[in-house]
C-alpha positions in Angstrom: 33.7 29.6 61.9 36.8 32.0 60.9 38.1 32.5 57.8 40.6 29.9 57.7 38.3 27.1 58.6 35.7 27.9 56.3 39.0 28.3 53.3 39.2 24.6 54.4 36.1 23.6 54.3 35.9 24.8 50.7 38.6 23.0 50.0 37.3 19.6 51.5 34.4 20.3 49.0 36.1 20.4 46.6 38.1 17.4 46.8 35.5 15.3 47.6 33.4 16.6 44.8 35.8 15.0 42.4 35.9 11.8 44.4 32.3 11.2 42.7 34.2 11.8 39.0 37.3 9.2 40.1 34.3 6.6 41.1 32.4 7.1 37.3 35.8 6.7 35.7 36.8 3.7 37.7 34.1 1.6 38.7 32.9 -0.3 35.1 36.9 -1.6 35.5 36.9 -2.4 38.7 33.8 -2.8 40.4 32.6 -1.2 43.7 34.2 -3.9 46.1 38.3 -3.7 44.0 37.2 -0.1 43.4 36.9 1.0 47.3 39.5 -1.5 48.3 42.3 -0.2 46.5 40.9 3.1 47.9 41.5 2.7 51.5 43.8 0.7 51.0 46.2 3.1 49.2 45.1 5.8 51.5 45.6 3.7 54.6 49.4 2.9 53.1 49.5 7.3 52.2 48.8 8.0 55.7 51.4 5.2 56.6 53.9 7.4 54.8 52.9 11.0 56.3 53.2 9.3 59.7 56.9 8.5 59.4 58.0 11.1 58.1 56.1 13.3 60.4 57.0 10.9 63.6 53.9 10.8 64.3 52.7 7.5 66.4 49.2 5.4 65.3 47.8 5.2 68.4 46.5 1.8 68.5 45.1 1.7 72.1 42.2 3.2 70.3 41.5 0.7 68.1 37.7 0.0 68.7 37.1 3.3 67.5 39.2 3.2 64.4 37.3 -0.1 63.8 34.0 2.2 64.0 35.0 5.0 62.1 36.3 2.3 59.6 33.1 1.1 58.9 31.0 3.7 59.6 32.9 6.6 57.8 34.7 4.6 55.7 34.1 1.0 54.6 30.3 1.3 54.4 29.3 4.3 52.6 32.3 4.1 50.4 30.9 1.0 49.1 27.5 2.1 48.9 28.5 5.2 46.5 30.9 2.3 44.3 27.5 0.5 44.1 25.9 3.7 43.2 28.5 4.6 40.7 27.4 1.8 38.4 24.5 3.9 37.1 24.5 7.2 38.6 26.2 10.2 37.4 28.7 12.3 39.5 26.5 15.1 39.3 23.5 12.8 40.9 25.7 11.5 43.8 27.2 14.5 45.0 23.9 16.1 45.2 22.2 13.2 47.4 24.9 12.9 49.5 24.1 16.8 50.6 21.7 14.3 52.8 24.2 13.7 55.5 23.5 16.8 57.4 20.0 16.1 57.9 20.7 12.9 59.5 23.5 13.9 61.4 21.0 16.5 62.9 18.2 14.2 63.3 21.0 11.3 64.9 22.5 14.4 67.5 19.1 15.4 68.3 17.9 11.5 69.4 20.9 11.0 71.1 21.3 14.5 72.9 17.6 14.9 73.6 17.5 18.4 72.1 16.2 20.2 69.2 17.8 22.3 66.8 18.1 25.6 67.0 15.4 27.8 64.8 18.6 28.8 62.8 20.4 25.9 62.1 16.5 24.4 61.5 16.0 26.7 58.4 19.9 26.8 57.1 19.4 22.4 57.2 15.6 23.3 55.4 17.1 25.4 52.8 20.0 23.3 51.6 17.5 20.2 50.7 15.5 22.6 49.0 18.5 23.6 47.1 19.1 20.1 46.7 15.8 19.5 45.3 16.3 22.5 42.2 19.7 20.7 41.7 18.0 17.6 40.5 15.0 18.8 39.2 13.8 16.3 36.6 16.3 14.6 36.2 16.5 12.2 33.3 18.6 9.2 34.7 15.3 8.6 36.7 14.3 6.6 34.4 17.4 4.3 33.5 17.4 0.8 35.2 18.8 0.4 39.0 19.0 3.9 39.1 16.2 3.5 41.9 19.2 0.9 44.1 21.6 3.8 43.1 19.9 6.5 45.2 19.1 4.2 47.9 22.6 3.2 48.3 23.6 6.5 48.1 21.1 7.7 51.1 22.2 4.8 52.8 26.0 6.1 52.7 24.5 9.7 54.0 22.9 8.0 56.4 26.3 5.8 57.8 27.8 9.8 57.5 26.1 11.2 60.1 26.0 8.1 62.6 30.0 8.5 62.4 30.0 12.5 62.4 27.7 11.9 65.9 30.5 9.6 66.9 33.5 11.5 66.3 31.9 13.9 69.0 30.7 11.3 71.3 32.9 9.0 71.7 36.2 9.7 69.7 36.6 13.2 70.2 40.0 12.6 72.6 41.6 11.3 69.7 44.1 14.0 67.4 43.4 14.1 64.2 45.7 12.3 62.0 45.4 9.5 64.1 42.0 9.4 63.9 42.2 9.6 59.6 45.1 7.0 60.1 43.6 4.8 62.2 40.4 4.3 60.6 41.5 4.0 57.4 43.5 0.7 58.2 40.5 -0.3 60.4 38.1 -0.2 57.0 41.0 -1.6 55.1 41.0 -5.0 57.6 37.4 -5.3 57.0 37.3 -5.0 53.1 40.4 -7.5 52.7 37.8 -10.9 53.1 35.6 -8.5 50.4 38.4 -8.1 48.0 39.9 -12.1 48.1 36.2 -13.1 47.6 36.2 -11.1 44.3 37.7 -10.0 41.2 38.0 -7.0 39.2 35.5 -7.0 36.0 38.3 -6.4 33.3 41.9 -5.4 33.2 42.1 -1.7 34.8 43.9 1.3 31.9 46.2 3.9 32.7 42.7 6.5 33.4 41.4 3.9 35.5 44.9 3.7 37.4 45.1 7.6 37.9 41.6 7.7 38.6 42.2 5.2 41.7 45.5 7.3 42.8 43.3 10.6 43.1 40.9 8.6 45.0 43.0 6.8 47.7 45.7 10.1 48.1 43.6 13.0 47.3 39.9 12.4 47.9 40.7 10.1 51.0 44.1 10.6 52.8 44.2 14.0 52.4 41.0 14.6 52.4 40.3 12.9 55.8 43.4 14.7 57.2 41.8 18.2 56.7 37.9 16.6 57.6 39.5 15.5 61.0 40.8 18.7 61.6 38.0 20.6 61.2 35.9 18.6 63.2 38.2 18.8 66.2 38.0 22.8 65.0 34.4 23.6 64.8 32.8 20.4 65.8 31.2 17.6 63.8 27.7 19.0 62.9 29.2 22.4 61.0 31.7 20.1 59.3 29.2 17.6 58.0 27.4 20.8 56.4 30.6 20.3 53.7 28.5 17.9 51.7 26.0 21.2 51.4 29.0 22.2 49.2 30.2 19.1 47.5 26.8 19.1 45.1 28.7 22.5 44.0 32.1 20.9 43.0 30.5 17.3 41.8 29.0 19.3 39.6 31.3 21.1 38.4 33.6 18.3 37.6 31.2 15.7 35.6 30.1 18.6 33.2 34.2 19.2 32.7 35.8 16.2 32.8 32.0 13.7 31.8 30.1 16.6 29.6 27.3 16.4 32.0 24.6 19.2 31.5 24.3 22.1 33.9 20.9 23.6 33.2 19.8 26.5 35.2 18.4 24.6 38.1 22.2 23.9 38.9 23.1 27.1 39.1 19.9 28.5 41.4 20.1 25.3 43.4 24.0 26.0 44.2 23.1 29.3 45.4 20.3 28.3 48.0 22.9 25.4 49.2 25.7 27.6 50.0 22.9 29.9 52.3 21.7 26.7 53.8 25.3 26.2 54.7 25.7 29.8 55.9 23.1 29.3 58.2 24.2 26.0 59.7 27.5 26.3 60.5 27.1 30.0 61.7 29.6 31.4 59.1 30.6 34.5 59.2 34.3 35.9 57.8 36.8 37.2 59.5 39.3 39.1 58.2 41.9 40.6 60.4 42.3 44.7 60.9 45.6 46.5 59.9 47.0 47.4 63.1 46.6 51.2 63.9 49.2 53.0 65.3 
């Protein structure tokens, strides 16, 4: 990984770190099912608008994997997490979702009938152990449903790396932007029956407006514009090692924006994540020489 990959993925971190604070905010307005429709749905109709006035076509002849990368990187975790939201904090989602590498690891490894290197073994080893001194004892342990929460949340990891395997498998061939495009109005299809079958629990406020405008253009359109990219730049199992970093930002953001605590098991278990992540994607920077004459 160079420089300006690794610049990138930092900066997918960073934005899907605050995805986690848009949910909190939104959700008790919403709900999960309004909440991650008007999500994809707004980033679907973004994308829509990037795509004209970059001329850039949709692609449609591969629709059966948009439909898969809808609900597998889309539709279904995004609504696990909106479940989640209801009683876990930013700070506890963004760390569990630092999951998804080890079961995009563990998915690669079944389907390719090949172990892990020693290296990438260790660096997947030491981010969950980084994980762990994140949470610690965590006190929203013991508030009600918070035990659903963290299920639904691994269950999101888990739909993560099943799509991250299939990027490489099977949609690979795909550029990009069509595959952030695509997908998005593939996951949008498939929520619409959710949406009509439900209603929002009370009338939404200006915050809980904004809140759903950083989700749908920031956290998910452009967000899955520079995701794609990187995986078609250094492959799908070093881009899924992002969520190593995500705990990092999530963070971050509920103790500015929610006052949530950062104790000193925050900052020790950021530290061992971003070696983890070191490890696994192989980073190393480069930084270009001043010609010599």
């Amino acid at each position: 990984m160079n420089f300006a990959s690794a610049s990138r993925l930092i900066l997918l971190a960073a934005i899907w770190g605050a995805s986690f604070l848009f949910m909190r905010i939104a959700v008790p307005s919403l709900g999960p099912v309004w909440l991650i429709g008007a999500r994809v749905g707004g980033a679907a109709l973004f994308l829509l608008l990037v795509a004209q006035i970059l001329r850039h076509a949709v692609g449609w002849q591969n629709w059966r994997e948009y439909v898969v990368l809808g609900v597998l990187n889309t539709g279904l975790p995004f609504l696990a997490y909106g479940f989640a939201a209801r009683t876990l904090n930013a700070s506890m989602m963004s760390i569990l979702n630092a999951t998804a590498p080890i079961w995009g690891a563990l998915i690669m490894a079944v389907l390719m009938r090949k172990r892990p290197s020693a290296k990438v073994s260790l660096g997947l080893a030491i981010g969950m152990v980084g994980v762990g001194v994140l949470v610690g004892f965590d006190r929203i342990l013991a508030q009600p449903g918070a035990e659903l929460g963290i299920a639904a949340c691994l269950f999101a990891t888990l739909c993560y790396g099943l799509a991250s395997a299939y990027t490489k498998l099977k949609a690979s061939h795909i550029p990009p932007f069509q595959a952030a495009h695509g997908s998005m109005w593939g996951a949008t299809i498939l929520l619409l029956p959710l949406v009509f079958s439900s209603a929002p629990n009370s009338t939404p406020t200006t915050t809980t407006y904004l809140a759903i405008a950083g989700l749908a253009i920031l956290c998910t359109g452009v967000a899955y514009l520079v995701y794609f990219r990187l995986v078609a730049e250094i492959g799908a199992a070093s881009t899924l090692t992002v969520t190593f970093l995500i705990p990092v930002f999530g963070v971050l953001w509920g103790a500015l924006f929610l006052g949530e605590h950062i104790g000193a098991n925050t900052i020790v278990g950021a530290a061992i994540i971003l070696l983890g992540t070191a490890l696994v994607t192989g980073f190393k920077p480069r930084f270009a020489r001043a010609a010599q004459s």
